[in-house]
Backbone as ProteinMPNN parsed JSONL, in Angstrom:
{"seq_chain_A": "XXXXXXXXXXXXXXXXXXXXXXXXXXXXXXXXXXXXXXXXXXXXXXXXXXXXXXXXXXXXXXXXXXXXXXXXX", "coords_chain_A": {"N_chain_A": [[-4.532, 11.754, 5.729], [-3.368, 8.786, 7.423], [-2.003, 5.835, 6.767], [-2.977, 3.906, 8.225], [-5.191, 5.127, 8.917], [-6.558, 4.451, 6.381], [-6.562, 2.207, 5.578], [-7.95, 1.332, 7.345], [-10.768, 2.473, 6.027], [-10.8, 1.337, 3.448], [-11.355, -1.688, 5.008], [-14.026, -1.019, 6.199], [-15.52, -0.208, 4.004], [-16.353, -2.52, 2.477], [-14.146, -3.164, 1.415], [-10.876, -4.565, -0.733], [-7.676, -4.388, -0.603], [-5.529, -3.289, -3.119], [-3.383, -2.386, -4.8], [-0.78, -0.059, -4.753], [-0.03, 2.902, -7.18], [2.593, 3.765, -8.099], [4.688, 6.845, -9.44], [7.657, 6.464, -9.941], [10.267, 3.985, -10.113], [11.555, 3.614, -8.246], [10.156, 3.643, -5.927], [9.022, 1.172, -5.433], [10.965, -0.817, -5.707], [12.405, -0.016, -3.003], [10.684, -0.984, -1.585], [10.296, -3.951, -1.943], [12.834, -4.729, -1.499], [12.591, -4.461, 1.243], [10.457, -6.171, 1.848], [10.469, -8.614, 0.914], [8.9, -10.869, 0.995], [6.444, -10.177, 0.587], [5.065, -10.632, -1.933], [2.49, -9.541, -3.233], [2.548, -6.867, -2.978], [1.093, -6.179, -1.162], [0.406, -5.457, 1.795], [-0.804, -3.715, 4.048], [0.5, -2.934, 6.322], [3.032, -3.554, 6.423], [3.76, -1.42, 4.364], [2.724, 0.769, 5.875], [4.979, 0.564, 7.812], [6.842, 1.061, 5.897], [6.911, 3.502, 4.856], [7.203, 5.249, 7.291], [10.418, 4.956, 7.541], [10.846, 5.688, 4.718], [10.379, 8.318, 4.347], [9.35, 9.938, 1.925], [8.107, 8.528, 0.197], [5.38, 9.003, -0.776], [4.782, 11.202, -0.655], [2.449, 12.64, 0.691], [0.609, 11.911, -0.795], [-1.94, 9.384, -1.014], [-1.929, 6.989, -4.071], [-3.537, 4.455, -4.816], [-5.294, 1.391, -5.865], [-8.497, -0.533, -5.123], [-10.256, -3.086, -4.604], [-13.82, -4.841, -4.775], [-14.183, -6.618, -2.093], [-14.231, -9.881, -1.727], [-13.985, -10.338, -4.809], [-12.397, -12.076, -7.411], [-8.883, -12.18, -8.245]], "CA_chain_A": [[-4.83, 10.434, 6.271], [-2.128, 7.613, 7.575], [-2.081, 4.221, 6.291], [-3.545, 3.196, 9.548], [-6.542, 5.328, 8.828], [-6.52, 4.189, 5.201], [-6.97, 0.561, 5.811], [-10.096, 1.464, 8.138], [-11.478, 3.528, 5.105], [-11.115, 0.169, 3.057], [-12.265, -2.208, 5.385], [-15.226, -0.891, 6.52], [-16.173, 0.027, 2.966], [-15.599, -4.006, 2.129], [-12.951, -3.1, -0.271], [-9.522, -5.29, -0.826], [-6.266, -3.1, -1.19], [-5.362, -4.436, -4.963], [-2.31, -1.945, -4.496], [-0.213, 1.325, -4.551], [0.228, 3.07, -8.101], [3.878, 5.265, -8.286], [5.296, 7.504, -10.898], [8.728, 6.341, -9.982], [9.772, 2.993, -9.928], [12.37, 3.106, -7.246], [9.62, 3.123, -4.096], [8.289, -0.221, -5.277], [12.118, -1.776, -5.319], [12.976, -0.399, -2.087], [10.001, -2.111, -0.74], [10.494, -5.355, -1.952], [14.05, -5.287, -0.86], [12.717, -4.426, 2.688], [9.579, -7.184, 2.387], [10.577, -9.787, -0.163], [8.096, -12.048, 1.085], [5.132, -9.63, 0.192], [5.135, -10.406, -3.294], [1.711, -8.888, -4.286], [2.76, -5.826, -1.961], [-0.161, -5.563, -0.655], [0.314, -5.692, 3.14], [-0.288, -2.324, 4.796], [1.514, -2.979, 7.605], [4.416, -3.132, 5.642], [3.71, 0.03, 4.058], [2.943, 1.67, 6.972], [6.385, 0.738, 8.233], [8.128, 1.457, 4.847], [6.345, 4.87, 4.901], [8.027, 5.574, 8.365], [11.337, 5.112, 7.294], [11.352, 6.319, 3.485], [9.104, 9.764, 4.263], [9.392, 10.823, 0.236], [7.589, 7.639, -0.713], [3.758, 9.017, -1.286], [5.016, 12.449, -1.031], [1.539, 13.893, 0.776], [-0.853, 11.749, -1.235], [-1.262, 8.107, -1.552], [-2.775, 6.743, -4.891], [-4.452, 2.969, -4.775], [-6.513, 0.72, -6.297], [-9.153, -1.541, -4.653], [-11.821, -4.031, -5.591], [-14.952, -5.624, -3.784], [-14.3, -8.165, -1.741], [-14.651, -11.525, -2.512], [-13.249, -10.251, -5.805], [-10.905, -12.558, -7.776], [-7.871, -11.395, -8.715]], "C_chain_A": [[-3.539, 9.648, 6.44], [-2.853, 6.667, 6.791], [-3.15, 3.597, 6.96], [-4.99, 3.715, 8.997], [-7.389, 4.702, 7.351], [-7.226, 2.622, 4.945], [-8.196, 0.086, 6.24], [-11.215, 1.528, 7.182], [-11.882, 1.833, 4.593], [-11.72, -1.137, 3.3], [-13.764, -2.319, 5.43], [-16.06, -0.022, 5.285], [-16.321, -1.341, 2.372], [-15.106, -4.436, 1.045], [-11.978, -4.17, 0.169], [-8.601, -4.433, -1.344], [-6.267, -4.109, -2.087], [-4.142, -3.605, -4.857], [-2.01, -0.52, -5.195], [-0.016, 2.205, -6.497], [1.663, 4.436, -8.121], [4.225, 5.838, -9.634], [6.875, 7.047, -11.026], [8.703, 4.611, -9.342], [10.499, 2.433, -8.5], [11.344, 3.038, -5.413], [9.446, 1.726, -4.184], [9.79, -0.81, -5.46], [12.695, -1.454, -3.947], [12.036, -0.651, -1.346], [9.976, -3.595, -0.921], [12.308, -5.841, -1.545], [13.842, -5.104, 0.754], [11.629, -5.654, 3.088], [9.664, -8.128, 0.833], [9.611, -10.302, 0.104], [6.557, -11.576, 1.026], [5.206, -10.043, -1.063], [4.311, -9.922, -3.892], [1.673, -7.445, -3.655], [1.402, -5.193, -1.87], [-0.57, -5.469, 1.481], [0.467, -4.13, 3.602], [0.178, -1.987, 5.874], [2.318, -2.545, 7.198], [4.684, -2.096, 5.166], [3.849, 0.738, 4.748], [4.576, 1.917, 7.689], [7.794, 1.281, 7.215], [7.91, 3.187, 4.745], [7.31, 5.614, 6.155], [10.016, 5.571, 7.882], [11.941, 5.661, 6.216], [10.444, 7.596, 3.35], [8.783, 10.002, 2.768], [8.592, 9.269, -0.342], [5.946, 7.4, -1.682], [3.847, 10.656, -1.181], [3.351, 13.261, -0.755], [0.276, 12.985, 0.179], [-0.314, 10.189, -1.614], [-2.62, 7.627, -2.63], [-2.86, 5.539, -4.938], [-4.977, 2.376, -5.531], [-6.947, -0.14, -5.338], [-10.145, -1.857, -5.155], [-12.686, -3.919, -4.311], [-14.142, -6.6, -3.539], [-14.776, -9.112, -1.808], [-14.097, -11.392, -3.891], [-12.705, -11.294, -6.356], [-10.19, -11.881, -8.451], [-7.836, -10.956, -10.272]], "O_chain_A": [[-2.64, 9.842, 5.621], [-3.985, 6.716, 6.308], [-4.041, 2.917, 6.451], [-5.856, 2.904, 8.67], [-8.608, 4.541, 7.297], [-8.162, 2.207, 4.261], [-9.016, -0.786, 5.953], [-12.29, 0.939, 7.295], [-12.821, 1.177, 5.043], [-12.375, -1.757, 2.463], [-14.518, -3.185, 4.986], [-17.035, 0.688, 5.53], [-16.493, -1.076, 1.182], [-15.271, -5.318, 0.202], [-12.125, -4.693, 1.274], [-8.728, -3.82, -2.404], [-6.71, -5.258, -2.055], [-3.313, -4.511, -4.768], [-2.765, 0.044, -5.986], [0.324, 1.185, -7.097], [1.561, 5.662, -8.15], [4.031, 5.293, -10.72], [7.407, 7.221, -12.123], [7.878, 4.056, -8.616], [10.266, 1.408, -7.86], [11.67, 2.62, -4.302], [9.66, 1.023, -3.197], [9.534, -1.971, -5.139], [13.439, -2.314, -3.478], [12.36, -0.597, -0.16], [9.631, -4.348, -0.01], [12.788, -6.962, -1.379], [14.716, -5.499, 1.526], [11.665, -6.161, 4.209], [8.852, -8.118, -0.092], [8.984, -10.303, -0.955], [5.613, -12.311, 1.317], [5.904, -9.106, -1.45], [4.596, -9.615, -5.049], [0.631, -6.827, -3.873], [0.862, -4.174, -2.301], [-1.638, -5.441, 2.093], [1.502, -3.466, 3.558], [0.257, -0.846, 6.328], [2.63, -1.363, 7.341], [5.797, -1.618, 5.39], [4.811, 1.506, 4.71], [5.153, 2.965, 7.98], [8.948, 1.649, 7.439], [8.857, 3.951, 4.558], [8.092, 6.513, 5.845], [10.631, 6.605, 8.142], [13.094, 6.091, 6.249], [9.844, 7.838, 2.303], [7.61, 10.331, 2.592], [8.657, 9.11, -1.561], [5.49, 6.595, -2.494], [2.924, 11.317, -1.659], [2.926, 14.139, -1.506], [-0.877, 13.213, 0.545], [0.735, 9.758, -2.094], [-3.816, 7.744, -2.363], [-1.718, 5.221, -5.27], [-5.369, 3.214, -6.343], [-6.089, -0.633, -4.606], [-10.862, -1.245, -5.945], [-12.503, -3.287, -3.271], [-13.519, -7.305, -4.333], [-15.992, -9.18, -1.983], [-13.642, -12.464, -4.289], [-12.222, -11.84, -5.364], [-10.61, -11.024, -9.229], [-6.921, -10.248, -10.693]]}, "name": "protein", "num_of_chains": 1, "seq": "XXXXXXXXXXXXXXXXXXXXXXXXXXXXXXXXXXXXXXXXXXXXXXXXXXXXXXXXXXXXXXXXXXXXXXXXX"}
């Protein structure tokens, strides 16, 4: 699956990305040095585009969490 398709999955299940879980900590600093202004890095745009440029960052499989929507945090 892409990101792109990923997001669909979540939508139209009426989940909320809650966000990415890594074993290493260096993907999640070189995404906030490429989107500072995500701060709960939850934008899969951004992903999608950080994915494109850092290939080794989900390495084949991407692991998540999401809630229900309407959720609070």
């Amino acid at each position: 699956m892409s990101l792109g398709q990923v997001r669909e999955l979540i939508g139209s299940a009426g989940l909320r990305f809650v966000g990415f879980e890594f074993e290493k900590r260096e993907h999640r600093e070189r995404y906030v040095e490429s989107f500072p202004d995500d701060e709960a890095m939850t934008n899969l745009d951004n992903w999608e585009r950080h994915e494109e440029e850092f290939s080794d960052t989900f390495l084949g499989m991407y692991q998540f969490w999401c809630q229900k929507a309407g959720t609070p945090d």
